[in-house]
C-alpha positions in Angstrom: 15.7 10.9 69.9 13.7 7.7 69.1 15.1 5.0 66.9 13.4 5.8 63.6 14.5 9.4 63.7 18.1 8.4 64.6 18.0 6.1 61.9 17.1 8.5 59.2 19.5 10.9 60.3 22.5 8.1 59.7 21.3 7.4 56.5 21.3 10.9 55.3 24.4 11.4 56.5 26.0 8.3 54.8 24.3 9.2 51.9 26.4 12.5 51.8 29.4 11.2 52.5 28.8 8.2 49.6 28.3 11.5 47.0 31.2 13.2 48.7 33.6 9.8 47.6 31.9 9.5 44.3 32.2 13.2 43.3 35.3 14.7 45.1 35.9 17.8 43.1 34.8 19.2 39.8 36.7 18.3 36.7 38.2 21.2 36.4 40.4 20.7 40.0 41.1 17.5 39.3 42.9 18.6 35.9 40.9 16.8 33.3 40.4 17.5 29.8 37.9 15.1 27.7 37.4 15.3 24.2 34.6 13.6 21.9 35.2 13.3 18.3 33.8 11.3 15.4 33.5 10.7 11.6 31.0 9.1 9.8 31.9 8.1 5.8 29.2 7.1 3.5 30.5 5.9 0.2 29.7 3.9 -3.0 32.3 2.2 -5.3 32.9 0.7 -8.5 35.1 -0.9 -10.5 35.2 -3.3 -13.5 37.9 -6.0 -14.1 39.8 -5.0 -10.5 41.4 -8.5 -10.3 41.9 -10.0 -13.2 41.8 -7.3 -15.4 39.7 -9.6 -18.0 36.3 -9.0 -20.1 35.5 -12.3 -20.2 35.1 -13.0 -16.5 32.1 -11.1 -14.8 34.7 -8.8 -12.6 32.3 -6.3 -12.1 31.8 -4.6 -8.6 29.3 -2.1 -7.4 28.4 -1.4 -3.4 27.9 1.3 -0.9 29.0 1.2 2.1 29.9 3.6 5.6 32.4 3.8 8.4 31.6 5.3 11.7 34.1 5.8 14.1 33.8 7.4 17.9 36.9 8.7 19.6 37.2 9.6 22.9 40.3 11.1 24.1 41.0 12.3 27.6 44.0 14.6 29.3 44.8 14.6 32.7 47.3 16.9 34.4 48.0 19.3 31.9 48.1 22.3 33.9 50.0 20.7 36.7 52.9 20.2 34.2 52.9 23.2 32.1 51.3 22.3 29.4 52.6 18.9 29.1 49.7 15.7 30.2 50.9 13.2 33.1 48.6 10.9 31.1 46.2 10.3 28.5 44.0 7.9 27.4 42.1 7.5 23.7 39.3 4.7 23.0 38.0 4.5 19.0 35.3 2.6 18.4 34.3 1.7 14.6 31.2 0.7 13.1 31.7 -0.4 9.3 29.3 -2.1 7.0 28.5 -2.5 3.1 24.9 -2.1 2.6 22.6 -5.2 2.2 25.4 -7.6 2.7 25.0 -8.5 6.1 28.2 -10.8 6.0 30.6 -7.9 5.4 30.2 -6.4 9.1 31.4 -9.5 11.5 32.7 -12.7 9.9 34.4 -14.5 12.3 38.0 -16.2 12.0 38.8 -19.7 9.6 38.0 -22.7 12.2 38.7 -27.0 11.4 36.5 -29.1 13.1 37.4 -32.7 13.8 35.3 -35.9 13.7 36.8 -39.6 13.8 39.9 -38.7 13.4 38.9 -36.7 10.4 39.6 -33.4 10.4 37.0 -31.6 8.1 36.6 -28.4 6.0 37.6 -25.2 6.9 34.5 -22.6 8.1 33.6 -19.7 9.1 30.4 -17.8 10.2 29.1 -14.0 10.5 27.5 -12.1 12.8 25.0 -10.4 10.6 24.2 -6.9 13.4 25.2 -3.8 13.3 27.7 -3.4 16.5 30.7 -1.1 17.6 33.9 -3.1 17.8 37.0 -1.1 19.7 39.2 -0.5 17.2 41.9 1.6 19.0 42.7 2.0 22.9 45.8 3.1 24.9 46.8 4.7 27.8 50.1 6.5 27.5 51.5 8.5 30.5 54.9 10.7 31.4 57.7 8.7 33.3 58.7 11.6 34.5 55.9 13.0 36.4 54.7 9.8 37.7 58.0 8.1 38.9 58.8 11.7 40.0 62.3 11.2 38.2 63.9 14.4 37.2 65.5 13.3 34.0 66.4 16.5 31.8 64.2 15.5 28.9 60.9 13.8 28.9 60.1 10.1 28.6 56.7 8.5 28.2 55.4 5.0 28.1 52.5 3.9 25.5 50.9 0.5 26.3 47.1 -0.8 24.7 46.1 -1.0 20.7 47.7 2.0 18.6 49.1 2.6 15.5 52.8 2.6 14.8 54.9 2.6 11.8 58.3 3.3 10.7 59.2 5.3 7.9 56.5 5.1 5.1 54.7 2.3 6.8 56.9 0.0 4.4 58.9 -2.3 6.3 56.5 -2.1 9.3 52.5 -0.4 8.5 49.9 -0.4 11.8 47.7 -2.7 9.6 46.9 -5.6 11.7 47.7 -8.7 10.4 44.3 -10.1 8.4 45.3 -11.1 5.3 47.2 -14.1 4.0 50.6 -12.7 2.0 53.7 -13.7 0.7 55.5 -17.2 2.3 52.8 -17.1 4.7 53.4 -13.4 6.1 50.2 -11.7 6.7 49.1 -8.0 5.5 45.9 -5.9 4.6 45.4 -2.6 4.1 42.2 -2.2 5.9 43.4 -1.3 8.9 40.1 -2.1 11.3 42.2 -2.9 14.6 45.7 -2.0 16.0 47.7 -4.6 17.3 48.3 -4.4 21.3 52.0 -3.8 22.6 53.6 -1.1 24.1 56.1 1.7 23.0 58.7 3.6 25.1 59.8 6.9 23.8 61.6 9.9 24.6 64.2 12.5 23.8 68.0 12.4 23.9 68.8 16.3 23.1 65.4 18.5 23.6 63.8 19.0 20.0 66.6 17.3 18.2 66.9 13.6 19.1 63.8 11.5 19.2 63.6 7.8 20.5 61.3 4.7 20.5 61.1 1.4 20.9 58.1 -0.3 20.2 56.6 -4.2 20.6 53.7 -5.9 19.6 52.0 -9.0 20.3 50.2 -10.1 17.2 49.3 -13.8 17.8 49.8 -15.5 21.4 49.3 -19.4 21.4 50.1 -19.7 24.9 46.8 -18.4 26.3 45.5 -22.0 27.5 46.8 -25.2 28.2 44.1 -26.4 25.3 46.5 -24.4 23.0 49.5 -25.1 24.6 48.5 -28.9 24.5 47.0 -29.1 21.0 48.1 -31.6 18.7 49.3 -30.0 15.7 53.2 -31.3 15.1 52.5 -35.0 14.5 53.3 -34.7 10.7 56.5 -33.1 11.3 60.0 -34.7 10.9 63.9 -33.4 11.2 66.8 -35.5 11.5 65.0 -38.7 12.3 63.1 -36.8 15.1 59.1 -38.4 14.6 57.1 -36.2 16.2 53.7 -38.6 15.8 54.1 -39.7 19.6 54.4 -35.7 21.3 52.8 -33.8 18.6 52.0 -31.1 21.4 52.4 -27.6 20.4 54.1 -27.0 23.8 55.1 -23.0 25.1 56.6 -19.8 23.1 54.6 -19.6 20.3 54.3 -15.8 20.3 54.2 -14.1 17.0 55.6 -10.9 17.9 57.4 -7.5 17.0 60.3 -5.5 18.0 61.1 -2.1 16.5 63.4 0.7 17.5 63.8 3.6 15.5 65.8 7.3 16.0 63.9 10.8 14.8 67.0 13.0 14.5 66.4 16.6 13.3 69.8 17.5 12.2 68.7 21.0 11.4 66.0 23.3 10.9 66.0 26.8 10.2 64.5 29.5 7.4 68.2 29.8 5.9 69.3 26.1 5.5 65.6 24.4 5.6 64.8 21.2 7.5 66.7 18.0 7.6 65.1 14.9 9.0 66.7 11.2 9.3 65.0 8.4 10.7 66.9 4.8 10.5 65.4 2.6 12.5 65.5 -1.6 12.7 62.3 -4.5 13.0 62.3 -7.7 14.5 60.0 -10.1 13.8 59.7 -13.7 15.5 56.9 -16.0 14.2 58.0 -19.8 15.4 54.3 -20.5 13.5 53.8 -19.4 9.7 51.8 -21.7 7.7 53.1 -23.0 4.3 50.7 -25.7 3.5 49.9 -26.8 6.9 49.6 -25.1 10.1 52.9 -23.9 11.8 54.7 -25.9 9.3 57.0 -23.5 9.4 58.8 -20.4 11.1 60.9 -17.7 10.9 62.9 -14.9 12.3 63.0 -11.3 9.9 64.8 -8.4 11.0 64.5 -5.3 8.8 67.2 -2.7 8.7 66.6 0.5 7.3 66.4 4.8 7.0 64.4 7.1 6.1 65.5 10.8 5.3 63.4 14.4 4.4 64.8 17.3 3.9 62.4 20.4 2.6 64.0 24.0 1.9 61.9 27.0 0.8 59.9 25.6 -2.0 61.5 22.2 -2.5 61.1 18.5 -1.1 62.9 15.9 -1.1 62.3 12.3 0.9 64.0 8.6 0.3 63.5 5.5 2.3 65.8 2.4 1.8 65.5 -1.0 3.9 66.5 -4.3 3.4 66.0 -7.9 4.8 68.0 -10.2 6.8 67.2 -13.5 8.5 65.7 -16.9 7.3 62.7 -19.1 7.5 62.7 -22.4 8.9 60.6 -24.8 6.5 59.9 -27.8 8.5 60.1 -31.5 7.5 56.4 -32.4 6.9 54.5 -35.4 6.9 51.7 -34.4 4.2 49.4 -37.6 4.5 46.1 -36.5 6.3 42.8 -38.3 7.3 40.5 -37.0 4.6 36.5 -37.6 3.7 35.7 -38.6 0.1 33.3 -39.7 -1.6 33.8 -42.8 -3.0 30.8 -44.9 -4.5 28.5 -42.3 -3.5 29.2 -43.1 0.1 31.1 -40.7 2.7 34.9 -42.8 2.8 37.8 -41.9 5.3 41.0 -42.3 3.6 44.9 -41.5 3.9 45.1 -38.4 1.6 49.1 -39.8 0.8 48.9 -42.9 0.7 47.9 -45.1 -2.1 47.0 -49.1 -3.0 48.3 -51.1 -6.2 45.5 -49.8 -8.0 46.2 -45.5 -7.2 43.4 -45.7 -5.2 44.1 -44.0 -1.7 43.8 -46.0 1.3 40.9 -46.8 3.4 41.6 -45.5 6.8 41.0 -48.0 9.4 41.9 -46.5 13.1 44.5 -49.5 15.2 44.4 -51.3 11.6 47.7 -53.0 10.9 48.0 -51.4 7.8 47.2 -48.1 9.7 50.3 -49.0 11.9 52.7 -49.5 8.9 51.5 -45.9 7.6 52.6 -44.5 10.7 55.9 -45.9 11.1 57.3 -45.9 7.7 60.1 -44.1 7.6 59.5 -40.4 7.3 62.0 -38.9 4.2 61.7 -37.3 0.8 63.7 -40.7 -0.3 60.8 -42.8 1.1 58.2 -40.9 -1.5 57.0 -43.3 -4.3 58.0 -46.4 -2.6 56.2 -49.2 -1.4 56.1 -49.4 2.7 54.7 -52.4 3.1 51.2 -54.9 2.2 48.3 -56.1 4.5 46.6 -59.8 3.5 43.0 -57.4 3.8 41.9 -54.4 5.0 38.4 -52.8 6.2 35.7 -54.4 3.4 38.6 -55.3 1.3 39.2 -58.7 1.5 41.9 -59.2 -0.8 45.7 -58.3 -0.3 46.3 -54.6 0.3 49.9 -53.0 -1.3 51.0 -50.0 0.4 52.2 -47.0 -2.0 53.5 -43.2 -0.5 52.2 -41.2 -2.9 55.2 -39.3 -4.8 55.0 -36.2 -2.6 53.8 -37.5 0.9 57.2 -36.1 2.6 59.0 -33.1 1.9 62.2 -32.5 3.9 63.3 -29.7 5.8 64.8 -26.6 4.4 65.5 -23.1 4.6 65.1 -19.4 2.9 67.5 -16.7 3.4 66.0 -13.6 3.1 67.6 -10.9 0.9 65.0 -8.5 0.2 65.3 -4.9 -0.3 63.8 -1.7 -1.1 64.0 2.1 -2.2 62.0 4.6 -2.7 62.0 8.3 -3.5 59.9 11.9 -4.1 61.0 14.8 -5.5 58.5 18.0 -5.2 58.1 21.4 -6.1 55.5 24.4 -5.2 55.4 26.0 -8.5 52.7 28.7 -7.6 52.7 30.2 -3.6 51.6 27.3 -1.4 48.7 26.2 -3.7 50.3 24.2 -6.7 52.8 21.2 -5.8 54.3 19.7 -8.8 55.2 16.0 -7.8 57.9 13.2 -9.0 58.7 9.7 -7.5 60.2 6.5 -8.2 60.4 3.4 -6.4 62.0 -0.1 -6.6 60.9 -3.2 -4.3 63.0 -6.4 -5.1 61.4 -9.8 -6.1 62.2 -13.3 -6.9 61.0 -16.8 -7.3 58.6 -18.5 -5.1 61.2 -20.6 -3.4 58.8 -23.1 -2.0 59.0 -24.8 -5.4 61.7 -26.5 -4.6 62.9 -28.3 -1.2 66.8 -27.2 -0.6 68.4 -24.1 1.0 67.9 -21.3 -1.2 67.7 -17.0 -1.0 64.8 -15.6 -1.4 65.2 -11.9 -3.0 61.5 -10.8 -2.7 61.1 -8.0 0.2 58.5 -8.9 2.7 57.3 -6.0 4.6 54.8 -6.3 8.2 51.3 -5.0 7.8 52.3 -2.8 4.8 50.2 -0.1 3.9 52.1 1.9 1.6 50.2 3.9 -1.4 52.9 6.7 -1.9 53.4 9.9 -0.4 53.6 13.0 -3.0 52.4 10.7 -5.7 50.0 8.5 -5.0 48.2 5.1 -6.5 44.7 4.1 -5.8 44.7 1.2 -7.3 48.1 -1.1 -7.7 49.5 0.4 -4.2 45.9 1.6 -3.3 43.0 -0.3 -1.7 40.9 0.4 -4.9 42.2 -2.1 -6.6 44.3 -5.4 -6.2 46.0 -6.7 -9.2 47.4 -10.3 -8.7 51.0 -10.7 -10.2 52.0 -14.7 -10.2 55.4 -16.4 -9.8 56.7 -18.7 -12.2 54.6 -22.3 -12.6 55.7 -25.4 -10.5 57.1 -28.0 -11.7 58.3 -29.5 -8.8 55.8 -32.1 -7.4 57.0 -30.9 -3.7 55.3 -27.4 -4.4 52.7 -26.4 -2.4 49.8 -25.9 -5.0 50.0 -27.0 -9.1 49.3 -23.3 -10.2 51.3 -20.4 -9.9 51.3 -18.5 -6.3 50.5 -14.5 -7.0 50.9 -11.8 -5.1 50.0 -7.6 -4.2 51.5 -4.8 -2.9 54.6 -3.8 -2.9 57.2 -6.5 -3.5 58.7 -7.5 -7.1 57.8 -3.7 -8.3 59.7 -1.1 -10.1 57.3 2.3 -10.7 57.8 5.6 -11.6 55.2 8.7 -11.6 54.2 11.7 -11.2 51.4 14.1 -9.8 49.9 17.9 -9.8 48.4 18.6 -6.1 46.7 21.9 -6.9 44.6 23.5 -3.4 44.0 27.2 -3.4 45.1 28.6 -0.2 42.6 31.6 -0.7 39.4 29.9 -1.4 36.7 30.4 1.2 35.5 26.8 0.4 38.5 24.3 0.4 38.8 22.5 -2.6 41.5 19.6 -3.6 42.6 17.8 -6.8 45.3 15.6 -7.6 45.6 13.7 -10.5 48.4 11.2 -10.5 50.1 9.1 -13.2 52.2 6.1 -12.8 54.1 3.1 -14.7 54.5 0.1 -13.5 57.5 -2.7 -14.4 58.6 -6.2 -12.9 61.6 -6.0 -10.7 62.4 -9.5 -11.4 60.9 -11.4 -14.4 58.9 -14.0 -15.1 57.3 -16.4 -17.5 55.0 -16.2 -20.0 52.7 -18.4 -20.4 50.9 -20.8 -23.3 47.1 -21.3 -22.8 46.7 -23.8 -25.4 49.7 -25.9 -23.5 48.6 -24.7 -20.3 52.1 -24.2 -19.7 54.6 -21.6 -18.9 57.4 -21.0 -21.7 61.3 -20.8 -21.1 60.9 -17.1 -22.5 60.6 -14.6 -19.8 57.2 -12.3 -20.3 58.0 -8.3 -20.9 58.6 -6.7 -17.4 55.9 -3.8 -17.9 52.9 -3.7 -15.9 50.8 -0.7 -17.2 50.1 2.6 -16.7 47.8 4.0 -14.0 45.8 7.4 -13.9 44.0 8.6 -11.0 42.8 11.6 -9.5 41.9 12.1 -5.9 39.5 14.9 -5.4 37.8 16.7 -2.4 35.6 19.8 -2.0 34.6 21.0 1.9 31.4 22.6 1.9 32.0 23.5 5.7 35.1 22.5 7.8 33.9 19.7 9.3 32.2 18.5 5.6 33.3 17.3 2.6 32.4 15.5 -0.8 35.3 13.3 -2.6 35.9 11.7 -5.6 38.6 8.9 -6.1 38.7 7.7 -9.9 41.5 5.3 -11.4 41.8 3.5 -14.8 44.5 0.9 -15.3 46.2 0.2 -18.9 47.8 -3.1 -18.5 51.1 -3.6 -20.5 53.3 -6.3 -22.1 53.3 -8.4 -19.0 49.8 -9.2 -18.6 49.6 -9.8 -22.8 52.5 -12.6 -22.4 51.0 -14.5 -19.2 47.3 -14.3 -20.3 45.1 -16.9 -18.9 47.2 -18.4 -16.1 45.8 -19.8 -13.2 46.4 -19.3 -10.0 43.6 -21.2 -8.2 42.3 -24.8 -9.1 39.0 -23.3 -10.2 40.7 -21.2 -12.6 42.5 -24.1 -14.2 39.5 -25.3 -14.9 37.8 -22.6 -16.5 40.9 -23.3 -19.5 39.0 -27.1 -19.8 36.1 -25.1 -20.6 37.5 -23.8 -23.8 35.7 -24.7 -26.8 37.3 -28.0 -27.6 36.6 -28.0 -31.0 39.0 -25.2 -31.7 41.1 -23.1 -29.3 39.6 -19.6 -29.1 41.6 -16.8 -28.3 38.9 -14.8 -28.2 37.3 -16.0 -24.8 40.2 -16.6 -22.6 39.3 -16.8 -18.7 41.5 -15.9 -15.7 44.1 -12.7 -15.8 43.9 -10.8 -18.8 45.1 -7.4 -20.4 41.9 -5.5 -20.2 41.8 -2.4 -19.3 40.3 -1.6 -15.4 38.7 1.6 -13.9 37.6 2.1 -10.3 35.2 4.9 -9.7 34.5 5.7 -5.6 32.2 8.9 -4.1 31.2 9.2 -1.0 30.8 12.3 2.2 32.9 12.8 5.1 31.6 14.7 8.2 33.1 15.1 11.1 32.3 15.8 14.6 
């Protein structure tokens, strides 16, 4: 055999042998299942006066928009087990856009950058293409079968991005944290990405008594040393402690999650009905929330709580109660910053807390003398207001320089207990055969002051939930409690000149809320064609009061406003043409009560303070009042579903 003949031959049969590795066996021997899936959305929405519920502002929205997800979800060993997988993995990507607003699909996270010392304005940027982003991946397998442990029940282990609630998705929702909230917690309710961690579950008694314990990692600054090693404690103080010469971040700065909850079914059977409990408890440990300045503070939240159903024949019943425990750490802060003004039409660095005999703020001059006396005055609420010292000249100034901290520069430490709670409830019915469900619910969420008003230990009574997403259950809101719309609801006014902001902080979702409703969910069994309506009213009241408010003071007044928030009608609507096809409807209309009459016009934003300077100053007119109002709001959203 000559050379080029033998070498041919020993290619070929490499060749085979390289297909024989890549393809061992068909999928059907090596005990895979894969299933493809997806659903595209295509909707338009609109709604007039969704946030501040005022004619007078131009609060009117109109958009469409879609959402395509892809889901791929695959099963191996199912026959080997009986039925039961060895493992499985899912992968979801989403696409998601609203039309001709290129900034909606990818806008990146809020960066600082930092020149001369000066750290500038916050910014972000977009990515303005349509791309998939992986919105949900996990791999969860048996313990069982692959430790080959021959434990009487079965055991798995989850570990990726996946959804995971407890209860109602009250104390802890699957929406990742986006959104700013409440003393610096973080919520949203469009729920785009799953935070990563893991969950171990399992039985204790087969079919009865569930398990899991879930953690999630929802912000990890210990990735780099450049994180590790940033700079970002140098304008904290506590106990004398000045942390100006090690202002290093240094290691454990994990925001992260624990939860462990029990799924008991006490009983189930045609003659006593079923009876479910699940009380589970949440951890949270966030050693960086941001008050006014990043990780100026931190905090440790557990949540303790149950939830219980119990449905027999033709009647429902389901309650969930949690409440808070833990604190917040408020760190001692340092609030004078290098800032940019412009002063004399020129671009000026100065000490944003710090101020000269004449108010001005002072010129910022890096290894300057006065400079030094800035940062090694004593660091104390006691020291605000007080002169620190005076310079003979400083940068262009050549005249003696007086020293002032501004009357805020230092707020001390403190702390807030948290004493949050909640309840809520449904009641339901199937008045006619399995097609018409006659609803009732109530619910109370617990409020309070903003207690960064004032620096000293204090309780805060609001309840804070994690990446809350909850809209009801029988009875459902689209528009206080639902994404349609977001009514702001502010806290009292500061007065304290240690508060964070001069206007009034406001808040969503649901914390400080009382509400009661009740719904008709009427879908024909029988119909060849699916078809679904639910229409769905609600009140709305104030758990814990508040102010009312004086526009032509531009104050609040000593008389609490009326607790009652409005009414809300909706109806959520859905016809399938095929399966796999549908057309729906959600509509909403919002009567605002009392409350909003009493607190009309308050600010909660500089901008919108400013809008009340713009009042005709000849005359106050009532008649043109900017900011929150007590107009009535509608929503109105259409769109198709198919899915694949």
């Amino acid at each position: 055999m000559n050379h080029k003949k033998f070498s041919f031959l020993l290619l070929a049969f490499l060749s085979t042998q390289l297909l024989a590795v890549r393809f061992p066996k068909s999928r059907d021997e090596l005990d895979l299942e894969y299933f493809f899936s997806g659903n595209f959305r295509p909707e338009s929405f609109f709604g007039k006066n969704i946030t501040l519920l005022n004619n007078n502002n131009p609060d009117i929205n109109w958009y469409s928009r879609h959402t395509l997800d892809l889901n791929l979800d695959v099963v191996f060993g199912k026959n080997m087990c009986g039925g039961d997988p060895v493992a499985e993995f899912v992968f979801s990507a989403r696409n998601k856009a609203v039309w001709g607003h290129p900034v909606s699909i990818c806008p990146t996270t809020i960066a600082t950058s930092k020149s001369n010392d000066v750290v500038d304005r916050k910014h972000n940027h977009f990515i303005p293409r349509l791309f998939f982003w992986m919105r949900e991946v996990w791999l969860e397998f048996s313990i069982n079968q692959v430790f080959k442990l021959s434990f009487a029940n079965e055991h798995t282990f989850k570990l990726g991005a996946f959804p995971f609630q407890v209860g109602r998705g009250i104390s802890l929702g699957p929406a990742f944290a986006v959104g700013p909230g409440s003393l610096g917690f973080y919520t949203d309710r469009n729920i785009d990405q799953f935070a990563f961690g893991f969950k171990l579950s399992g039985e204790f008694v087969h079919d009865h008594l569930f398990y899991d314990i879930y953690a999630s990692i929802l912000q990890n600054k210990m990735v780099s040393l450049r994180q590790t090693a940033e700079n970002i404690y140098g304008q904290e103080f506590d106990n004398n402690i000045n942390r100006l010469f090690c202002p290093e971040r240094g290691t454990g700065k994990i925001n992260q999650i624990w939860a462990a909850r029990l799924r008991s079914i006490l009983m189930e059977s045609k003659d006593t009905g079923r009876f479910y409990v699940e009380p589970y408890i949440v951890f949270n440990n966030n050693p960086e929330l941001k008050i006014e300045f990043p990780a100026d503070s931190s905090c440790l939240l557990a949540t303790l709580g149950a939830a219980v159903n119990y449905d027999q024949g033709p009647f429902i019943f389901n309650m969930e109660f949690a409440l808070n425990v833990g604190s917040q750490k408020v760190k001692g802060w340092d609030r004078n910053e290098i800032i940019s003004i412009n002063r004399d039409g020129l671009k000026t660095f100065v000490n944003s807390k710090v101020v000269d005999q004449n108010g001005a703020q002072v010129l910022f001059v890096k290894g300057s003398d006065a400079q030094k006396i800035i940062d090694m005055s004593d660091r104390c609420e006691s020291e605000n207001g007080k002169q620190i010292g005076e310079v003979p000249s400083l940068g262009f100034i050549d005249q003696q320089v007086d020293l002032f901290n501004a009357d805020n520069r230092f707020r001390n430490p403190f702390t807030n207990s948290f004493k949050g709670w909640m309840f809520v409830s449904d009641f339901a019915y199937w008045v006619y055969k399995k097609d018409l469900l006659l609803a009732l619910a109530v619910g109370v969420a617990s409020g309070g002051s903003n207690p960064m008003h004032e620096t000293k230990d204090q309780n805060f009574s609001g309840f804070i939930g994690l990446q809350e997403i909850y809209s009801g259950s029988y009875v459902r809101s689209a528009f206080v409690l639902g994404s349609q719309g977001k009514i702001l609801r502010p806290f009292a006014q500061p007065k304290s000149k240690q508060a964070p902001t001069k206007q009034a902080q406001a808040v969503n979702g649901f914390t400080n809320l009382v509400y009661a409703g009740t719904s008709l969910h009427w879908e024909p069994e029988s119909w060849v064609n699916p078809i679904s309506i639910q229409p769905d009213l609600l009140f709305y009241w104030q758990e814990t009061a508040t102010p009312k408010y004086d526009c032509k003071t531009k104050q609040d007044l000593p008389q609490c406003a009326r607790n009652f928030l409005g009414t809300e009608l909706n109806v959520f609507a859905s016809y399938w043409f095929y399966e796999n096809f549908r057309i729906y409807n959600v509509s909403s209309i919002f009567i605002p009560g009392g409350h909003f009459t009493d607190i009309k016009g308050k600010p909660i934003s500089p901008a919108q303070e400013k809008a009340l300077d713009r009042l005709d100053r000849t005359g106050f007119d009532d008649s043109n009042i900017p900011n929150i109002g007590d107009d009535i709001a509608f929503t109105f959203n259409i769109g198709l579903e198919f899915k694949f």
